[in-house]
N, CA, C and O atoms as a GROMACS GRO file, in nm:
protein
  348
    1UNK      N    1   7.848   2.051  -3.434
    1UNK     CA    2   7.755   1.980  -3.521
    1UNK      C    3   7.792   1.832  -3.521
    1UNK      O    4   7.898   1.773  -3.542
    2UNK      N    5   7.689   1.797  -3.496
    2UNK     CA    6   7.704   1.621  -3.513
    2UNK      C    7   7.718   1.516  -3.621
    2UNK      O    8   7.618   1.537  -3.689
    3UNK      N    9   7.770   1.436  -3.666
    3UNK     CA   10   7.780   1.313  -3.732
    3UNK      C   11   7.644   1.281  -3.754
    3UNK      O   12   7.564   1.302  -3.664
    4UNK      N   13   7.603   1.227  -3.877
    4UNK     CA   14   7.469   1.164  -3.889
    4UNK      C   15   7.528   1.018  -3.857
    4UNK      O   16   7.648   0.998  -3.877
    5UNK      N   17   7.437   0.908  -3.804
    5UNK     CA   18   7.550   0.739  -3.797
    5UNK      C   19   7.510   0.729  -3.937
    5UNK      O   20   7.614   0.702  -3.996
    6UNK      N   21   7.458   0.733  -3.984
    6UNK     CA   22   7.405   0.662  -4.131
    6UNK      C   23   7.595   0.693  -4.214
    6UNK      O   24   7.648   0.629  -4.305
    7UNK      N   25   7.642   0.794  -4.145
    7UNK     CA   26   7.780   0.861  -4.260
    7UNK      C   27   7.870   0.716  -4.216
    7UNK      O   28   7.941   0.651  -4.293
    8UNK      N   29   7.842   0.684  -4.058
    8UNK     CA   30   8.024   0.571  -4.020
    8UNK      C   31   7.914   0.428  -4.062
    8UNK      O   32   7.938   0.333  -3.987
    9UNK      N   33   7.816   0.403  -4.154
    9UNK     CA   34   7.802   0.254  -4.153
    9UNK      C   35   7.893   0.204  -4.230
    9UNK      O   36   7.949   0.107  -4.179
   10UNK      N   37   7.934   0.238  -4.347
   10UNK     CA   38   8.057   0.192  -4.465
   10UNK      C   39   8.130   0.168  -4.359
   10UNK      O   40   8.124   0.058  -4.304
   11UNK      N   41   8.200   0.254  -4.318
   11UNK     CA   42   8.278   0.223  -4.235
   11UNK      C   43   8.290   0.109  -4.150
   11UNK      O   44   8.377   0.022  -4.154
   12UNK      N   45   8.180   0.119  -4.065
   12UNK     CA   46   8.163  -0.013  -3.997
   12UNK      C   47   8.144  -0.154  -4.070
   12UNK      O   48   8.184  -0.262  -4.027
   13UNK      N   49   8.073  -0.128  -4.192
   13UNK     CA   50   8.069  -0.254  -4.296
   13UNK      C   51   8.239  -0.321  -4.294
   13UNK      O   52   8.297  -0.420  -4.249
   14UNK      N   53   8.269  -0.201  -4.371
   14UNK     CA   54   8.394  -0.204  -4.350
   14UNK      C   55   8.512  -0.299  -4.271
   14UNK      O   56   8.570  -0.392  -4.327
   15UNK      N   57   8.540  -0.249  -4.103
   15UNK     CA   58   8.570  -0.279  -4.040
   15UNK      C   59   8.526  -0.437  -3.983
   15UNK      O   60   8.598  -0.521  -3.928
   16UNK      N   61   8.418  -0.443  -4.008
   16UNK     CA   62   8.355  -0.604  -3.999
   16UNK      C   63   8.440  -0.675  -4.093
   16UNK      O   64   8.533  -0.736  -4.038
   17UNK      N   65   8.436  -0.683  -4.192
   17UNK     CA   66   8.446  -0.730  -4.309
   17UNK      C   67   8.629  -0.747  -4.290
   17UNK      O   68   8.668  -0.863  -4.296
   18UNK      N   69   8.704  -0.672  -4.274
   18UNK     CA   70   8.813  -0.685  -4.216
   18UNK      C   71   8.841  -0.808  -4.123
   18UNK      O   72   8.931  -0.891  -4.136
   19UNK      N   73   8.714  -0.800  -3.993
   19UNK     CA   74   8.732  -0.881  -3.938
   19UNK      C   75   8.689  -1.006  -3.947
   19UNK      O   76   8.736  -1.075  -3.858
   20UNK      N   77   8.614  -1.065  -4.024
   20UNK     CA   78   8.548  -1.142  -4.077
   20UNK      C   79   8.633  -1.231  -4.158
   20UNK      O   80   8.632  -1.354  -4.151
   21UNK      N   81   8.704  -1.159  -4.232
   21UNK     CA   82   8.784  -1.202  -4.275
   21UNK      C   83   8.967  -1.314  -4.258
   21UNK      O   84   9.021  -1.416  -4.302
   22UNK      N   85   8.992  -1.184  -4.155
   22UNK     CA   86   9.132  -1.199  -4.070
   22UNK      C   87   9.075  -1.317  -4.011
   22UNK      O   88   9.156  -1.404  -3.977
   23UNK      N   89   8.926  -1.345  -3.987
   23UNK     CA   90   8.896  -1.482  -3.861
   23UNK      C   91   8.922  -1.620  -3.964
   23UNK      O   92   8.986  -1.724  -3.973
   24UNK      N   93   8.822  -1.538  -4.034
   24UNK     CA   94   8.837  -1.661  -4.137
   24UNK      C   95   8.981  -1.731  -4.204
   24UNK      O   96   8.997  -1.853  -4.214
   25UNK      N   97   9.062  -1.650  -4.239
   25UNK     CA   98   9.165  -1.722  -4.297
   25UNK      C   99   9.274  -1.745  -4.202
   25UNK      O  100   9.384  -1.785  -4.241
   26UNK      N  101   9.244  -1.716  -4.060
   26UNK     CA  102   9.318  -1.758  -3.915
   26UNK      C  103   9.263  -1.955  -3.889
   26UNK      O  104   9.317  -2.058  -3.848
   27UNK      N  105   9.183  -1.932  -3.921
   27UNK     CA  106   9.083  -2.063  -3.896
   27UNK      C  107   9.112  -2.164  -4.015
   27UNK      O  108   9.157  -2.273  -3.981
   28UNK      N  109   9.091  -2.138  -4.157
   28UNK     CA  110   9.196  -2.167  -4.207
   28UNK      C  111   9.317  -2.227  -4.222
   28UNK      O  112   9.347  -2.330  -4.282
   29UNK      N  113   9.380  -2.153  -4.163
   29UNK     CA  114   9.528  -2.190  -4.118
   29UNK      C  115   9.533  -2.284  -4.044
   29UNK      O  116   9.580  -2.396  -4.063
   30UNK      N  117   9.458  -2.216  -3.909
   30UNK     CA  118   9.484  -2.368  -3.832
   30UNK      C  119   9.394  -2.524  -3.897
   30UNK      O  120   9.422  -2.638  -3.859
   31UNK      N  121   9.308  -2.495  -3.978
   31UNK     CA  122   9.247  -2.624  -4.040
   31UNK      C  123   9.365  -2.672  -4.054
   31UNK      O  124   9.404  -2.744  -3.963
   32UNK      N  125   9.451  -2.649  -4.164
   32UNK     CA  126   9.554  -2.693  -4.242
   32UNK      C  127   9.664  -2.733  -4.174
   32UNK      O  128   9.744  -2.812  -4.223
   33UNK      N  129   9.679  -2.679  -4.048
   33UNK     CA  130   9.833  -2.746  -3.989
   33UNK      C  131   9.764  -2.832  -3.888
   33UNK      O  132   9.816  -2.838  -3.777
   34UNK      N  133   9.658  -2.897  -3.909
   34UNK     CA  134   9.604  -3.025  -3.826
   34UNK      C  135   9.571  -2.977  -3.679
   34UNK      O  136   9.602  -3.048  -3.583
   35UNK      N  137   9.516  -2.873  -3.666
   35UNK     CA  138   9.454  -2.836  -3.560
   35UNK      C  139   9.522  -2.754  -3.478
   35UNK      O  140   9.468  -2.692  -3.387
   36UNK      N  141   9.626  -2.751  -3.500
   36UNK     CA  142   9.756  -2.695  -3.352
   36UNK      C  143   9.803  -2.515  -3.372
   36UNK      O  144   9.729  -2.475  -3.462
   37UNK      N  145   9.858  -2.443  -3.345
   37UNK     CA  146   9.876  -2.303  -3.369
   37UNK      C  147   9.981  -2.304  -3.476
   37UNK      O  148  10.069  -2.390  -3.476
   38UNK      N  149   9.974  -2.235  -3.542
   38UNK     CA  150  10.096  -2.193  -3.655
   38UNK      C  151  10.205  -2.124  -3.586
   38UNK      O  152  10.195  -2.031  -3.506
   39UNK      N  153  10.344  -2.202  -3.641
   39UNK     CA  154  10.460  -2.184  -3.595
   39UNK      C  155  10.511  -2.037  -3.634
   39UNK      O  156  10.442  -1.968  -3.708
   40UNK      N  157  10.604  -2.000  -3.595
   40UNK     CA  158  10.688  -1.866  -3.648
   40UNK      C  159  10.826  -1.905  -3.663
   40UNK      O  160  10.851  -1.994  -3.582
   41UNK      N  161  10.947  -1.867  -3.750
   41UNK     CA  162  11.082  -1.885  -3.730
   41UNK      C  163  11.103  -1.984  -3.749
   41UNK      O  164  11.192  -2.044  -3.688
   42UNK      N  165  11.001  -2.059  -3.876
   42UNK     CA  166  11.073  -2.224  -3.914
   42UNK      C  167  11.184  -2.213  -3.929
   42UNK      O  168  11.232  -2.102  -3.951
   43UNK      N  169  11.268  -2.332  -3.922
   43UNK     CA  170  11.405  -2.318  -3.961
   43UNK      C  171  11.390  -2.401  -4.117
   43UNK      O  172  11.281  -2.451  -4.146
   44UNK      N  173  11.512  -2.412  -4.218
   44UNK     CA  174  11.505  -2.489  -4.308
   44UNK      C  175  11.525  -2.592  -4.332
   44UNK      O  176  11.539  -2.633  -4.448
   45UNK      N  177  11.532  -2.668  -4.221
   45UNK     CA  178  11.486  -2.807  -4.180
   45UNK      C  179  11.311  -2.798  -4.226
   45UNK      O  180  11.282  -2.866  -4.326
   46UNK      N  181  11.214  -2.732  -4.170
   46UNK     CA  182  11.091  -2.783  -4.177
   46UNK      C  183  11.040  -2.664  -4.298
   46UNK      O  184  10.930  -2.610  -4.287
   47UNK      N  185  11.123  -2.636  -4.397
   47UNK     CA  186  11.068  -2.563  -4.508
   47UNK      C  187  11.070  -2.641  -4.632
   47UNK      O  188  11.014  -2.603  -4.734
   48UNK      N  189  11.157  -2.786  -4.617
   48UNK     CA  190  11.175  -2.899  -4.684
   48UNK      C  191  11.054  -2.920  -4.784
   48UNK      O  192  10.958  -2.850  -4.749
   49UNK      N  193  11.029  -2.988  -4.888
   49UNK     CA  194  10.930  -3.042  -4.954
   49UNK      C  195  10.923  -3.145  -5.035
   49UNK      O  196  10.991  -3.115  -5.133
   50UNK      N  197  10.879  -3.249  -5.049
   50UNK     CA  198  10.845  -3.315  -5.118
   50UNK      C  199  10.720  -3.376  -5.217
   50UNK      O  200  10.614  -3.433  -5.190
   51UNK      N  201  10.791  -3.334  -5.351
   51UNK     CA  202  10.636  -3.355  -5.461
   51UNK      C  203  10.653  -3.409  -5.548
   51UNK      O  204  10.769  -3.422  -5.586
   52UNK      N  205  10.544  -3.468  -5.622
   52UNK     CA  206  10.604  -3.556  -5.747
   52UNK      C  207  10.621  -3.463  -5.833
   52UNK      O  208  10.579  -3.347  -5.835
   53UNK      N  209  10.711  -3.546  -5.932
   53UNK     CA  210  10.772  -3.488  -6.041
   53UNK      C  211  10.688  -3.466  -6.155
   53UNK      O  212  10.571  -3.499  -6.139
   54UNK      N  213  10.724  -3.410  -6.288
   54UNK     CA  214  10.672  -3.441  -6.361
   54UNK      C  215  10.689  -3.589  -6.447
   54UNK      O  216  10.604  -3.629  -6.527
   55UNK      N  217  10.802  -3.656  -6.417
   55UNK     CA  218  10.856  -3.792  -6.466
   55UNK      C  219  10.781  -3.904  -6.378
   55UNK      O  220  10.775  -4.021  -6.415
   56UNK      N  221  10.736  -3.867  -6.283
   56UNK     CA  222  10.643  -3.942  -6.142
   56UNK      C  223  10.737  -3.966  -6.054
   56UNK      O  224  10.702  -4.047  -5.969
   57UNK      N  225  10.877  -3.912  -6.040
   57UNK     CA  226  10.985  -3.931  -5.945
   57UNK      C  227  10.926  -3.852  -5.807
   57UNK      O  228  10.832  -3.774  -5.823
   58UNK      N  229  10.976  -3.871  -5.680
   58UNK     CA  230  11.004  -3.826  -5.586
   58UNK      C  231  11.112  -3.708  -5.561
   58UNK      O  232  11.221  -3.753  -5.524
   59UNK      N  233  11.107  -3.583  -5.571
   59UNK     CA  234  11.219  -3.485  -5.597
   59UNK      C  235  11.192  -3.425  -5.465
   59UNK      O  236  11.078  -3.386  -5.442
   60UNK      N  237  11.311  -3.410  -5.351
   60UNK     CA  238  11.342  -3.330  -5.240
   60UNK      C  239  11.384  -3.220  -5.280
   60UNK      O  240  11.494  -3.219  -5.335
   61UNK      N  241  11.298  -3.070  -5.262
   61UNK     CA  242  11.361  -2.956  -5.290
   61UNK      C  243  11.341  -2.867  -5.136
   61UNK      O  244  11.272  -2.911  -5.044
   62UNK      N  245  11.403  -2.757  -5.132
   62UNK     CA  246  11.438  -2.636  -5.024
   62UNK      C  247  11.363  -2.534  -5.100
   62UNK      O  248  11.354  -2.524  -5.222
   63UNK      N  249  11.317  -2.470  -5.020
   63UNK     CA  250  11.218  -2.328  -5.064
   63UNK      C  251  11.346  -2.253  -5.106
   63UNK      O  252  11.458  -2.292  -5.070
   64UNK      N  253  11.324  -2.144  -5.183
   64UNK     CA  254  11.446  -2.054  -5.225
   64UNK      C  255  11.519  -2.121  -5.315
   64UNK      O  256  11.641  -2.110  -5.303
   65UNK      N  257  11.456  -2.220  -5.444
   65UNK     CA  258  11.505  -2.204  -5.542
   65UNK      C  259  11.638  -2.338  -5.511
   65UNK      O  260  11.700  -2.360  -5.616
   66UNK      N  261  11.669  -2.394  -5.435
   66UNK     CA  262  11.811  -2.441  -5.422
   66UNK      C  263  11.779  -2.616  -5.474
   66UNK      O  264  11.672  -2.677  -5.482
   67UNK      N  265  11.897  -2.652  -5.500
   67UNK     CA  266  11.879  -2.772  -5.561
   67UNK      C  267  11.843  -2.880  -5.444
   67UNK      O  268  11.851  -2.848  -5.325
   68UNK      N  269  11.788  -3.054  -5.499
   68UNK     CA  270  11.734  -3.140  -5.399
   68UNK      C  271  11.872  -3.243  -5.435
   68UNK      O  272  11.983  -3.204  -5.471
   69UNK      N  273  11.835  -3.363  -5.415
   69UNK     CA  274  11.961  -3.448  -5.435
   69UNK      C  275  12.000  -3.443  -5.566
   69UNK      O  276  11.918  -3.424  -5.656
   70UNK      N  277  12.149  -3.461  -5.592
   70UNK     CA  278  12.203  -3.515  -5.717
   70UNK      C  279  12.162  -3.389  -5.826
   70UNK      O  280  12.190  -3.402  -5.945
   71UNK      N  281  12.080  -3.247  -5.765
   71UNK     CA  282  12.082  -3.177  -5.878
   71UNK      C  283  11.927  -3.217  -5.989
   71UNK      O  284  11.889  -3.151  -6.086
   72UNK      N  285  11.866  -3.341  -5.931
   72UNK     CA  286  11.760  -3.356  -6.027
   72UNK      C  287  11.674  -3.260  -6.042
   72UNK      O  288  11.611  -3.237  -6.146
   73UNK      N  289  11.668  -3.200  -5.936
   73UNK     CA  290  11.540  -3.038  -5.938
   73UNK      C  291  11.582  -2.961  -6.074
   73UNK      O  292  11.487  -2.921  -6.141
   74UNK      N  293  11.672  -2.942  -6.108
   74UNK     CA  294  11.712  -2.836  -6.197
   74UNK      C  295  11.762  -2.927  -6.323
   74UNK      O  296  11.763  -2.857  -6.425
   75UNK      N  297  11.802  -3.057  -6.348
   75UNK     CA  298  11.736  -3.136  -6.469
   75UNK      C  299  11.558  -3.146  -6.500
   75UNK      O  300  11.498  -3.145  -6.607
   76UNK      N  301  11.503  -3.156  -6.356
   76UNK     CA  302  11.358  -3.133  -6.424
   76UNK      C  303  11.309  -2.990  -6.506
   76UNK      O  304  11.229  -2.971  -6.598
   77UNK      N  305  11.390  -2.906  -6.432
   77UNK     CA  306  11.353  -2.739  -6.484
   77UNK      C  307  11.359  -2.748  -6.629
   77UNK      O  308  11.285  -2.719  -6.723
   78UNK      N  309  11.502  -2.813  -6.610
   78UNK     CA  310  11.593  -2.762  -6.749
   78UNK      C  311  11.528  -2.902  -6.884
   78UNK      O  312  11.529  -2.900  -7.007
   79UNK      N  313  11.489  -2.982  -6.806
   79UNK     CA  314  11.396  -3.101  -6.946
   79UNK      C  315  11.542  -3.158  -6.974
   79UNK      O  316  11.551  -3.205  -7.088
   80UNK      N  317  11.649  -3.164  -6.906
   80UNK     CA  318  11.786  -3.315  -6.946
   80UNK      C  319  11.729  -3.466  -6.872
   80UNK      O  320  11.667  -3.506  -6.773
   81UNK      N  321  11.785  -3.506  -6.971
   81UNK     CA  322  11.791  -3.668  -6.902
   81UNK      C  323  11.888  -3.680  -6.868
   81UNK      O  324  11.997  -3.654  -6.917
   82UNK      N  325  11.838  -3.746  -6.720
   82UNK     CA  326  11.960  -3.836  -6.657
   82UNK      C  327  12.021  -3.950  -6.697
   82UNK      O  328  11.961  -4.030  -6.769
   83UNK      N  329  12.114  -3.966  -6.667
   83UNK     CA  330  12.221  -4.136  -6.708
   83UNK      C  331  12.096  -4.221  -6.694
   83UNK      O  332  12.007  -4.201  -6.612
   84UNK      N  333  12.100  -4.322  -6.788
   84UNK     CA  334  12.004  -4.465  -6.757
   84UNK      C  335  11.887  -4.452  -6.772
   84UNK      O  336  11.818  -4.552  -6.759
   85UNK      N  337  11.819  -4.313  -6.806
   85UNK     CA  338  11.652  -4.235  -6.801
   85UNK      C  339  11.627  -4.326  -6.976
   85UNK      O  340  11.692  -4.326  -7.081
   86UNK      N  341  11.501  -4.392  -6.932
   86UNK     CA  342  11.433  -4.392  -7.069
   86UNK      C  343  11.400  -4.239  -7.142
   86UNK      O  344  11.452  -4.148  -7.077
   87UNK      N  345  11.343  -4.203  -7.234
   87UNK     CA  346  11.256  -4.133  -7.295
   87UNK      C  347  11.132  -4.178  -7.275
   87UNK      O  348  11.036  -4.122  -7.327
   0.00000   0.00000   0.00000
């Protein structure tokens, strides 16, 4: 006995939609890294970041939580002032 197709269209909706998708946020990606293929196996050299603060400072931090210079990442967490910091 046979399959009616009308039973695999979900399915196929489905499976589109999957792919439709995976294209889209591939495309995406490469928007965002300026046109070129996305890397694999960064090292933590290029996982680096730099963002403003909430004080409007410049703070260098490492993905994974680890401190940037002098420890300021984790005075910003923690709301201390530094030596010489206005209020």
């Amino acid at each position: 006995m046979g399959v009616p197709f009308e039973a695999l269209i979900p399915y196929a909706i489905c499976l589109g939609m999957f792919g439709v998708s995976g294209a889209a946020l591939s495309k995406i990606r490469h928007m965002q890294n300026g046109g070129k293929r996305g890397r694999h196996s960064v090292d933590q050299w290029d996982r680096q970041s730099t963002f403003p603060s909430a004080l409007g400072k410049s703070v260098q931090t490492v993905e994974g939580g680890r401190e940037g210079r002098d420890g300021e990442w984790w005075d910003l967490v923690l709301g201390r002032k530094r030596a010489g910091e206005q209020a």
